[in-house]
VOSE-353237 format. One record per atom (N, C-alpha, C): residue number from 1; chain; atom name; y, x, z. Coordinates in Angstrom, 2 decimals, m for minus. Layout:
<nodes>
     n   chain   atom     north      east        up
   NUM       A     CA         Y         X         Z
...
</nodes>
This chain:
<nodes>
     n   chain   atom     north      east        up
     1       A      N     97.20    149.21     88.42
     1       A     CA     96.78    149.45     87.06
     1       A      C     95.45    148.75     86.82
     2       A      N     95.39    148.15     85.49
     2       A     CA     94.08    147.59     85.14
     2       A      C     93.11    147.95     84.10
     3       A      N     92.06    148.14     83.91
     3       A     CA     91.36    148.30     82.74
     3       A      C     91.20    147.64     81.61
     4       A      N     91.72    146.44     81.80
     4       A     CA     91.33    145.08     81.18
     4       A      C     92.74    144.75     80.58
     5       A      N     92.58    143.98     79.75
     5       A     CA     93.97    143.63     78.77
     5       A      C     94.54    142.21     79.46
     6       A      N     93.74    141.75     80.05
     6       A     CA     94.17    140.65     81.14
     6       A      C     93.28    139.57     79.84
     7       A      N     92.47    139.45     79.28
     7       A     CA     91.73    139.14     78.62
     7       A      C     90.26    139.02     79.30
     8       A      N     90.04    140.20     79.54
     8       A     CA     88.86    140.57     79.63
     8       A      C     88.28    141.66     79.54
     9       A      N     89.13    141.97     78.00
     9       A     CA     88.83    142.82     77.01
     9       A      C     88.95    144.51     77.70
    10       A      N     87.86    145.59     77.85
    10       A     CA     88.88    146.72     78.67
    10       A      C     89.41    147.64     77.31
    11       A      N     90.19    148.17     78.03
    11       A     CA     91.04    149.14     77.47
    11       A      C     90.13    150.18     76.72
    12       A      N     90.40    150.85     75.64
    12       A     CA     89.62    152.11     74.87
    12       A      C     89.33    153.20     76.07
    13       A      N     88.27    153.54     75.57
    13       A     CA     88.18    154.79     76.86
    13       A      C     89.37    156.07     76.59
    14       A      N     89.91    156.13     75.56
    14       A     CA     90.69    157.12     75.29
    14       A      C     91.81    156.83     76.22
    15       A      N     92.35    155.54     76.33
    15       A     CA     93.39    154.87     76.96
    15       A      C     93.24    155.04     78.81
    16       A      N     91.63    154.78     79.01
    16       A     CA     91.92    154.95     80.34
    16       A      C     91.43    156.44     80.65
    17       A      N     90.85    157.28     79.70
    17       A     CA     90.53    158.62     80.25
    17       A      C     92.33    159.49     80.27
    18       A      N     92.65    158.90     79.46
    18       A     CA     94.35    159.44     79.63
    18       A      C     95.06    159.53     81.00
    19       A      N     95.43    158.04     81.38
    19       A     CA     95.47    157.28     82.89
    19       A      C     94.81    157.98     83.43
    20       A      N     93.71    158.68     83.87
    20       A     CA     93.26    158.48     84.97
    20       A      C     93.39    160.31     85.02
    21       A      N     93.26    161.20     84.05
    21       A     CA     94.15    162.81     83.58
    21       A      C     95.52    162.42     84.50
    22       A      N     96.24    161.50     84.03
    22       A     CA     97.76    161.31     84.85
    22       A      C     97.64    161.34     86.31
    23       A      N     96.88    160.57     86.67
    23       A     CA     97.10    160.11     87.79
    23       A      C     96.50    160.95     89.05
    24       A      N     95.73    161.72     88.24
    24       A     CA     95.04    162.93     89.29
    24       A      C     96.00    164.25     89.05
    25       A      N     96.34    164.08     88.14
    25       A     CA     97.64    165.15     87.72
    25       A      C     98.81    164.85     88.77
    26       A      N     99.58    163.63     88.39
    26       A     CA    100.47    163.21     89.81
    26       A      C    100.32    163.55     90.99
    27       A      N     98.82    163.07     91.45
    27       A     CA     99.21    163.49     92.75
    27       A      C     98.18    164.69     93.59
    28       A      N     98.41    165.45     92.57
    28       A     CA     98.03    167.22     92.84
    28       A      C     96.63    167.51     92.91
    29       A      N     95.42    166.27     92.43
    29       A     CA     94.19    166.29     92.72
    29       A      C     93.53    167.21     91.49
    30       A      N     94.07    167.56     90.26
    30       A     CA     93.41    168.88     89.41
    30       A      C     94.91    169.37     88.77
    31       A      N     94.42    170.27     88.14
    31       A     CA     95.45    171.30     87.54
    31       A      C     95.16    170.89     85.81
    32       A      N     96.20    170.34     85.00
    32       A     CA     96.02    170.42     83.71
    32       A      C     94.74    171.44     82.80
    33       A      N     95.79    172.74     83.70
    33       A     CA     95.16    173.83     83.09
    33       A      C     93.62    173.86     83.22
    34       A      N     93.19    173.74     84.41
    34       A     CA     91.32    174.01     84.66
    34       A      C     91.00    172.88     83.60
    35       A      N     91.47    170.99     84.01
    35       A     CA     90.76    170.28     83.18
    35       A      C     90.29    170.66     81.48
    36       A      N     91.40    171.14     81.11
    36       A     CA     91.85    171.41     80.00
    36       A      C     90.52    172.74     79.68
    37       A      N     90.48    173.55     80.63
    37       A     CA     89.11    174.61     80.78
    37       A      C     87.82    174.02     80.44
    38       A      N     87.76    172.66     81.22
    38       A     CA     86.74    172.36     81.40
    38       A      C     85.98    171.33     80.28
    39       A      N     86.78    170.55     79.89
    39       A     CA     87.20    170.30     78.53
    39       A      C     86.84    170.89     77.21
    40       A      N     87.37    171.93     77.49
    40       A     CA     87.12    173.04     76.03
    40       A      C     85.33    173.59     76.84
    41       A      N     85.24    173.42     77.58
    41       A     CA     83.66    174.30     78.17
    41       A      C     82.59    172.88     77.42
    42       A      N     82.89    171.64     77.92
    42       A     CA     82.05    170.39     76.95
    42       A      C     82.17    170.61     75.83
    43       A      N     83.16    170.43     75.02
    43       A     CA     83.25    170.52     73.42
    43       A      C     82.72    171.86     73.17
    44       A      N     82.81    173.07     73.26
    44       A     CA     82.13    174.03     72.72
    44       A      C     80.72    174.58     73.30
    45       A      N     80.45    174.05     74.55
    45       A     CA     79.43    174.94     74.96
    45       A      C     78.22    174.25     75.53
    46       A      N     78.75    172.62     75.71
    46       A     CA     77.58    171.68     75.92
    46       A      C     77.15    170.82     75.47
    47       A      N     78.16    169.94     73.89
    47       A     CA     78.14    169.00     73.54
    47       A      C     77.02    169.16     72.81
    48       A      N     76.95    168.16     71.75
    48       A     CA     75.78    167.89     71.11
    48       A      C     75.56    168.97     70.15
    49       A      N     76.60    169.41     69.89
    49       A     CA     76.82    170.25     68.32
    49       A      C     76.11    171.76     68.64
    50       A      N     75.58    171.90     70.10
    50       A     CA     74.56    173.22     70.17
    50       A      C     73.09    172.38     69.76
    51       A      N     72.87    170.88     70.34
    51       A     CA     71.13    170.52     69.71
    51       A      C     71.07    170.65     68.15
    52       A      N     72.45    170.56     67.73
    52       A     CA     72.64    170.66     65.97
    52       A      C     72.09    171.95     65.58
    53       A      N     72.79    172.49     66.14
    53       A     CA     72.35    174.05     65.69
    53       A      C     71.22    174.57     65.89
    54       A      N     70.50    174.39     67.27
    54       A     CA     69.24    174.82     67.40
    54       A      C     68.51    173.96     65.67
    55       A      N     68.73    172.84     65.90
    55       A     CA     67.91    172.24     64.81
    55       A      C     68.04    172.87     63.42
    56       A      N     69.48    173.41     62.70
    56       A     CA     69.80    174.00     61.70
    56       A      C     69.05    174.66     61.43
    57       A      N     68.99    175.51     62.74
    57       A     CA     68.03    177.03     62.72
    57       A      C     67.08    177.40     62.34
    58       A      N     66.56    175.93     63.29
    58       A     CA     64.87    176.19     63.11
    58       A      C     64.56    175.94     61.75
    59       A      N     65.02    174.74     61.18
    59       A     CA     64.63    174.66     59.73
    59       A      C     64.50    175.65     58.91
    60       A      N     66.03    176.32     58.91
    60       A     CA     66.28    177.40     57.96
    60       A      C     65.73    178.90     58.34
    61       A      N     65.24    179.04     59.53
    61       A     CA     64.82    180.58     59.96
    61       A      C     63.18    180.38     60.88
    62       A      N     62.52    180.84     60.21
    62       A     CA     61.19    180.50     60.45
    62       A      C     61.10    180.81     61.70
    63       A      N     60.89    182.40     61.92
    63       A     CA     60.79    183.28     63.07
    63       A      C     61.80    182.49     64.27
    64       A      N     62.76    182.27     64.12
    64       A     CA     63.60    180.99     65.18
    64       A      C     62.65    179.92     65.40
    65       A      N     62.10    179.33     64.71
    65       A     CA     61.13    178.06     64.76
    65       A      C     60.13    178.10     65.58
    66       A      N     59.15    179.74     65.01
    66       A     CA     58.20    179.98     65.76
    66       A      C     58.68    180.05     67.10
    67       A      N     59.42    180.75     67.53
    67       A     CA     60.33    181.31     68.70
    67       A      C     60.10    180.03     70.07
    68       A      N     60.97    178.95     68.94
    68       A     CA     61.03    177.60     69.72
    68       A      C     60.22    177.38     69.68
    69       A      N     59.19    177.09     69.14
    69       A     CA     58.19    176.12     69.26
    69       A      C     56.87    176.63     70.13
    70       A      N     57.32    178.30     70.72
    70       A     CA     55.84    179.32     71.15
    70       A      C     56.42    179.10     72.50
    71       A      N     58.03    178.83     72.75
    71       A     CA     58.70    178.38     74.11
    71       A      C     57.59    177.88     75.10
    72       A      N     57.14    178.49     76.65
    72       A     CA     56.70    177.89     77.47
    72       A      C     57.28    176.67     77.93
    73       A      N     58.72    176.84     78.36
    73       A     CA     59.18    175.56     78.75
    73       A      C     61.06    176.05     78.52
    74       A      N     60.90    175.14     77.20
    74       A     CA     62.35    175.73     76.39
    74       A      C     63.12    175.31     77.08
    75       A      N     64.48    175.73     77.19
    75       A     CA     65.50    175.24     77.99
    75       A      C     66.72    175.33     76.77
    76       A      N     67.78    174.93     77.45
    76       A     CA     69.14    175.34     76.61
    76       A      C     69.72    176.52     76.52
    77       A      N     69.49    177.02     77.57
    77       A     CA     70.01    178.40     78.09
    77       A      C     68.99    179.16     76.71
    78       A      N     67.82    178.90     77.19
    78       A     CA     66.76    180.02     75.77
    78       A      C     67.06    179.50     74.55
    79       A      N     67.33    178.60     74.23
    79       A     CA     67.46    177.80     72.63
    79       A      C     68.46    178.77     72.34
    80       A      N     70.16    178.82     73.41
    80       A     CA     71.26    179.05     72.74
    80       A      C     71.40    180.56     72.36
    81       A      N     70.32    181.50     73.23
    81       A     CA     70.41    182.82     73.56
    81       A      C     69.83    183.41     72.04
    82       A      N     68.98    182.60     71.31
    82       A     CA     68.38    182.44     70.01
    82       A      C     68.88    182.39     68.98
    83       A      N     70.45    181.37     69.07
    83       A     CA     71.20    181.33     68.16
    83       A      C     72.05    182.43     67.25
    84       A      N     72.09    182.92     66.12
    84       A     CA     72.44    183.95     66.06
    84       A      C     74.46    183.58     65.85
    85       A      N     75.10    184.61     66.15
    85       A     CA     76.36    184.58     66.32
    85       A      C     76.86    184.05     65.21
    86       A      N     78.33    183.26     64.88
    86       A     CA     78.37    182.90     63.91
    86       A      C     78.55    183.97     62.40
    87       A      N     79.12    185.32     63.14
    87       A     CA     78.93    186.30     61.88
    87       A      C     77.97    186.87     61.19
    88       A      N     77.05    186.65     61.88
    88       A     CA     75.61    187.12     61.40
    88       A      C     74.93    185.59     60.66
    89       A      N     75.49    184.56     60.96
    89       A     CA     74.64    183.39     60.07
    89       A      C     75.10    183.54     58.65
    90       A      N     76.37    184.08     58.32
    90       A     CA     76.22    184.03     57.06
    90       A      C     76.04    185.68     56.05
    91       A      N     74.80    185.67     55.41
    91       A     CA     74.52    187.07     55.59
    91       A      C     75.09    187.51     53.70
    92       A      N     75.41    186.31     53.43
    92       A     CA     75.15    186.47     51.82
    92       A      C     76.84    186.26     51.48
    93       A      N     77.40    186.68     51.97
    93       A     CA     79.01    186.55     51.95
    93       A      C     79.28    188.35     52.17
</nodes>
C-alpha cells in the first residue's frame, strides 16, 4: 500500500487514517469498539472546542474570568472543572 497517488501527490489524511483503522483492525492489533472510545474521548473531551469554551466564558461571566485569570498555574483539568454544565449555561430559557 502507498500513500502517494504514484504522482507524488499523498493521499487525504481521511483516506489514509481509514487504511490504517483497517489494517490494525485486520490483524487483531485494536478493537473498533475502544478506537471508536477513544475517538469520541478527542472530539468531546480534548479537542479544541473545550479552549472555545473556556474563552466563551470568560467573556461572558466575569467571576469565571476572575477565576481564570487569579489561576496560580491554570491547567485544563481547572479551566474545565469551571465550566458550567451545559444546563445551567442557559439560564434565561
Amino acid at each position: 500500500m502507498t500513500t502517494t497517488s504514484g504522482r507524488g501527490d499523498r493521499l487525504p489524511a481521511s483516506l489514509r487514517t481509514e487504511a490504517l483503522e483497517q489494517l490494525l483492525t485486520e490483524r487483531g492489533l485494536i478493537d473498533p469498539k475502544a478506537m471508536d472510545g477513544i475517538i469520541t474521548t478527542y472530539e468531546t473531551n480534548v479537542g479544541p472546542l473545550n479552549g472555545a469554551k473556556v474563552v466563551a466564558n470568560a467573556w461572558t461571566d466575569p467571576g469565571y474570568r476572575r477565576r481564570l485569570l487569579e489561576a496560580r498555574a491554570p491547567t485544563p483539568e481547572s479551566a474545565a472543572a469551571c465550566i458550567p454544565s451545559p444546563s445551567a449555561q442557559r439560564r434565561d430559557t
